[in-house]
C-alpha positions, -999 to 999 in steps of 0.1 A, spaced: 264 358 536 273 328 560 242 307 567 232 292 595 256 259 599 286 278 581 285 298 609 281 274 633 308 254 621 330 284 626 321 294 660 327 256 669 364 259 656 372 286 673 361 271 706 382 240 696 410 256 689 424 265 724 415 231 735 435 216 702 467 240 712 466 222 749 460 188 739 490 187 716 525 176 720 555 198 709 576 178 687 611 166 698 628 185 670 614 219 686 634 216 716 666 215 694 658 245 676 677 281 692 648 291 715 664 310 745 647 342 732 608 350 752 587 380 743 553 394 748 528 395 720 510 426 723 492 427 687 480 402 660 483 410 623 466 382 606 463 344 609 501 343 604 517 375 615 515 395 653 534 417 667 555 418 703 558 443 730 597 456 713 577 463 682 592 437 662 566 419 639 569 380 636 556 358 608 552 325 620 575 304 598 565 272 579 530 278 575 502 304 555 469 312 576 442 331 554 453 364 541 437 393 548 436 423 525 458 448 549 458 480 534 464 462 496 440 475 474 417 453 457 429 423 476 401 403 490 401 385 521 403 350 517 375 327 532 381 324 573 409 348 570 391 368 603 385 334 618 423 324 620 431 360 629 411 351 658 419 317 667 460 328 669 448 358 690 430 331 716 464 310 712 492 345 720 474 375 720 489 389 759 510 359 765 546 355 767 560 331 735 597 323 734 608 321 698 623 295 681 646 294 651 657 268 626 663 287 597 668 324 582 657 345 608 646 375 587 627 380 556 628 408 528 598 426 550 618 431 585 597 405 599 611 383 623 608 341 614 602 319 637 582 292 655 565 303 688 559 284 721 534 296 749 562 300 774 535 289 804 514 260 785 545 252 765 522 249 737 534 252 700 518 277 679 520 264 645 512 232 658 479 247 668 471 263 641 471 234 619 454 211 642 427 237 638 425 234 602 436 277 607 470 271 582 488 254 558 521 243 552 543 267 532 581 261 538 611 277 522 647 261 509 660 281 537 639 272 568 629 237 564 627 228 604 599 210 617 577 210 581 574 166 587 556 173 618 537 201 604 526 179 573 512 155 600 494 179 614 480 191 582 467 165 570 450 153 600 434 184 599 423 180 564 411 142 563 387 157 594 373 186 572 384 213 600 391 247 597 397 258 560 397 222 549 358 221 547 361 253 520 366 246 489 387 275 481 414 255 497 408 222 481 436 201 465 435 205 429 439 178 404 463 184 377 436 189 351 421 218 372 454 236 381 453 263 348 420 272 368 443 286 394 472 302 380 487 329 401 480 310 432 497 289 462 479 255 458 477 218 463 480 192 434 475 156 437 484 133 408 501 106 388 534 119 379 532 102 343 568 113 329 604 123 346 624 149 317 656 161 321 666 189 300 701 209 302 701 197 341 663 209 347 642 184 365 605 182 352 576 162 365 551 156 340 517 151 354 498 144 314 508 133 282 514 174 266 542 191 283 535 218 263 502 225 284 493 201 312 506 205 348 541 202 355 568 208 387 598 218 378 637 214 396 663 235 388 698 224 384 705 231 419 677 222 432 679 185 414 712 186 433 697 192 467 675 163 466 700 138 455 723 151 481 694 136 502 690 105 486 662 114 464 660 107 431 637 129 410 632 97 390 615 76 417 588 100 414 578 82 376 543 66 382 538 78 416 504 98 427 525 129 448 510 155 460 529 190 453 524 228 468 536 261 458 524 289 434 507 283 403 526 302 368 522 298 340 550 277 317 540 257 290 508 252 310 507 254 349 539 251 365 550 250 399 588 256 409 598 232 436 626 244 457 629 218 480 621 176 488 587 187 511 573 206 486 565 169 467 548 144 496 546 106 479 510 94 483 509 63 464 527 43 437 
């Protein structure tokens, strides 16, 4: 049970939200995106996912609201899933959104990918949402666009405690907590203390055990990618970083990066 100032807090972000989605600015980058394409949204799934008058059923690329349990048995909603259901319903639900792509267009589900504007505000969905403190960031190899200006957004959110940021089941993790969490998409900020390289595989050692503290891993191709951007896995040695992504277990928590956002430098 919620008390009193929980719910109050909640109530207040979903007032602010609408507000937050006209006050913003769509990034530069969006316009550049292939966005001739404007629909009606007619249905909301989750915090994440709605549906448009053609039937198709979008999932808002580059971020994770809340999940909800839809139809998955023993799945339990996640705290404020209902509240960002809500909040992207005030932001589309009725309105026309022209869709914007800059990556795969499809996943393994039939759901469309893409970033959505308010085709009469002009407003920027995702961007909303995270203003709101109503998603995260959660970007693939494959559809990267936009996730610099969505880490901005982010984080503003979180340094002001809005939205899912004031819940600690979304709380970044230190690398001594992470085996807490196995199984999950999370957050972990630390010290990378070691940079391994074995048979081409990149690994960021956050303690002084491989064998069980926290560690992000790069595969071959992956270690590839980032120097064919001019990062060196190395420069990461000594650095406090902050990394995302699911939580398995390998030789202690592990999380597979598959791309440069996936690691954000805090501090040497």
């Amino acid at each position: 049970m919620y008390s009193r100032i929980r719910l109050l807090f909640l109530w207040l972000a979903l007032i602010w939200a609408p507000t937050a989605a006209t006050a913003q600015s769509v990034p530069d980058a969006l316009a550049a995106l292939d966005g001739a394409e404007i629909a009606r949204v007619t249905e909301i799934v989750d915090g994440d996912t709605l549906v448009l008058a053609d039937g198709r059923e979008v999932r808002l690329v580059g971020i994770q609201a809340p999940k909800l349990p839809l139809g998955r048995a023993g799945f339990e909603a996640w705290p404020l899933a209902d509240e960002a259901k809500a909040v992207l319903a005030k932001l589309t639900l009725g309105r026309e959104v022209r869709l914007a792509y800059g990556g795969r267009r499809g996943d393994r589900h039939g759901r469309v990918l893409a970033h959505l504007i308010d085709e009469a505000a002009g407003d920027w969905v995702q961007g909303a949402l995270l203003d709101a403190g109503m998603a995260r960031v959660y970007s693939f190899q494959d559809n990267r666009a936009l996730v610099p200006e969505m880490l901005a957004r982010e984080a503003a959110a979180r340094d002001g405690r809005r939205g899912i940021w004031a819940d600690s089941f979304y709380a970044v993790r230190t690398p001594e907590e992470a085996d807490r969490y196995l199984g999950r998409f999370e957050l972990i900020e630390g010290r990378v203390r070691d940079v391994a390289v074995v048979r081409g595989r990149v690994y960021l050692n956050f303690g002084a055990d491989w064998r069980s503290d926290f560690t992000a891993s790069l595969a071959p191709a992956v270690r590839r990618l980032f120097e064919s951007e001019l990062i060196d896995p190395q420069s990461y040695r000594d650095r406090i970083v902050r990394v995302r992504g699911w939580l398995k277990s390998r030789n202690g928590p592990m999380v597979d990066i598959t791309h440069p956002e996936q690691i954000e430098v805090i501090a040497k």
